[in-house]
Phi, psi and omega in degrees: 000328183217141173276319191282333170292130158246147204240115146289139150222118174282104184039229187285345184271129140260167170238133200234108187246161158260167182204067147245074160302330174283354172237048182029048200040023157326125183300146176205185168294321191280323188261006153255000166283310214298331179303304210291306192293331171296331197253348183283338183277321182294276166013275165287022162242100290207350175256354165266144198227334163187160167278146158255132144220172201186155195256145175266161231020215197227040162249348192188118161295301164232141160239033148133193203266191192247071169344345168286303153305320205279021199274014194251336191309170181215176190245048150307292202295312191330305186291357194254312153331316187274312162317292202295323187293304167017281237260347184258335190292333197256333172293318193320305205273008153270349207295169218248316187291157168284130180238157182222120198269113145277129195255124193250056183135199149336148143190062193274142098118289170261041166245311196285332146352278206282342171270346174272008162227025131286159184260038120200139175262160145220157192235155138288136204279014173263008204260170199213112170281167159172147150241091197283010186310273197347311192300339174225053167065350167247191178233163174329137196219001173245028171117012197289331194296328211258327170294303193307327180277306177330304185282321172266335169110155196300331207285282176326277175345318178281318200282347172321282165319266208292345181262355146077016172257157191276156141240155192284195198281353183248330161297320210280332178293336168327262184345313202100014184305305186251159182267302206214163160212134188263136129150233259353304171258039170230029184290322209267322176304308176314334196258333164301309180283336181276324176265009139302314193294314175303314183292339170295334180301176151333076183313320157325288166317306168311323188283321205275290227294317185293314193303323181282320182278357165272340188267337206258016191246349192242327187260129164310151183323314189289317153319317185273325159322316218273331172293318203298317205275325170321307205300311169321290209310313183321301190289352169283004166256037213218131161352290185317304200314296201305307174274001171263327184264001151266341176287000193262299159302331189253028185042060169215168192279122159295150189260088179280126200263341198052063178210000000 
């Protein structure tokens, strides 16, 4: 079904890896449509409820874009280049299900790109950040300047960015890059359980929740307020609302229907 990809579904979780180990998972053209068509499916399968994604071995999640395409660009091709991962990077971080980046290794320039636009990062205590574009004359071109100055704050960003050195997996929990660091070989287990517990919640509610907390990276406070309470009203109509605040009164675990 797919060549640069392996596509797993675990119960309601898929997994989703990259698998160019020998060019350490390097980002191309084939793997970021095959990401986009893997995650358009996990969308439209109604038994899936949230994603992993994560690089296959144990050395690199991603360690960057395939230099080989981008040493061809001009700055035409550039910008539609620069678009296009965009464009695949921004369905990821909308997506309505919760996905979760294991980061295994490397995860340097469109790897840290692609993990910073999942909705939760976790790392393996071998894992390595960086956005190293400077080193070869241009700068992060799939979102690193504008998530990355979002998630670590202006000062980290700049010294990342213009000095193109990686940091490791415990500065990155410094930072807020990451939520957690595991590891290695409790990374999958790990990710798995934290997005089993998510997947136990309300699925509306997890969906409005995503929405909202994406809205507040783009809308002034008031606007964003003002979603937040739209967003509030939508789960109050819901199945989901009615069984989750009667299961409570009445002490018992709820049966959340995703309706």
């Amino acid at each position: 079904m797919y060549e640069t990809i392996l596509f797993e579904q675990k119960g309601n979780i898929a997994i989703i890896t990259i698998n160019r180990p020998d060019k350490l998972n390097a980002l191309n053209k084939k793997v970021l449509e095959e990401l986009y068509n893997a995650f358009k499916h996990c969308g439209e399968v109604e038994t899936i409820w949230g994603v992993i994604l994560t690089g296959s071995g144990e050395k690199a999640f991603v360690a960057g874009a395939d230099i080989s395409e981008i040493n061809q660009l001009t700055p035409q091709t550039g910008k539609e280049f620069a678009l296009k991962g965009q464009s695949i990077f921004n369905y990821i971080e909308q997506f309505p299900k919760p996905v979760i980046c294991a980061v295994n290794g490397f995860a340097l320039g469109g790897g840290c790109e692609l993990a910073m636009a999942c909705h939760i990062r976790i790392a393996s205590e071998n894992a390595k950040f960086g956005q190293p574009e400077v080193n070869l004359g241009i700068i992060p071109g799939y979102g690193g300047t504008q998530r990355l100055t979002r998630l670590i704050g202006k000062g980290n960003s700049m010294y990342m960015i213009l000095t193109g050195e990686m940091i490791d997996a415990k500065t990155a929990l410094q930072y807020g890059l990451v939520s957690k660091v595991v590891p290695l070989n409790e990374l999958l287990n790990e990710a798995e359980k934290i997005l089993n517990t998510i997947t136990s919640k309300g699925r509306i509610a997890i969906t409005t929740a995503i929405r909202s907390i994406n809205a507040a990276c783009e809308l002034p406070l008031s606007e964003g307020l003002k979603f937040e309470a739209d967003m509030f009203s939508v789960c109050c109509g819901t199945v989901d609302f009615k069984e989750g605040t009667s299961a409570f009164l009445e002490k018992r675990k709820p049966e959340f229907k995703g309706k």
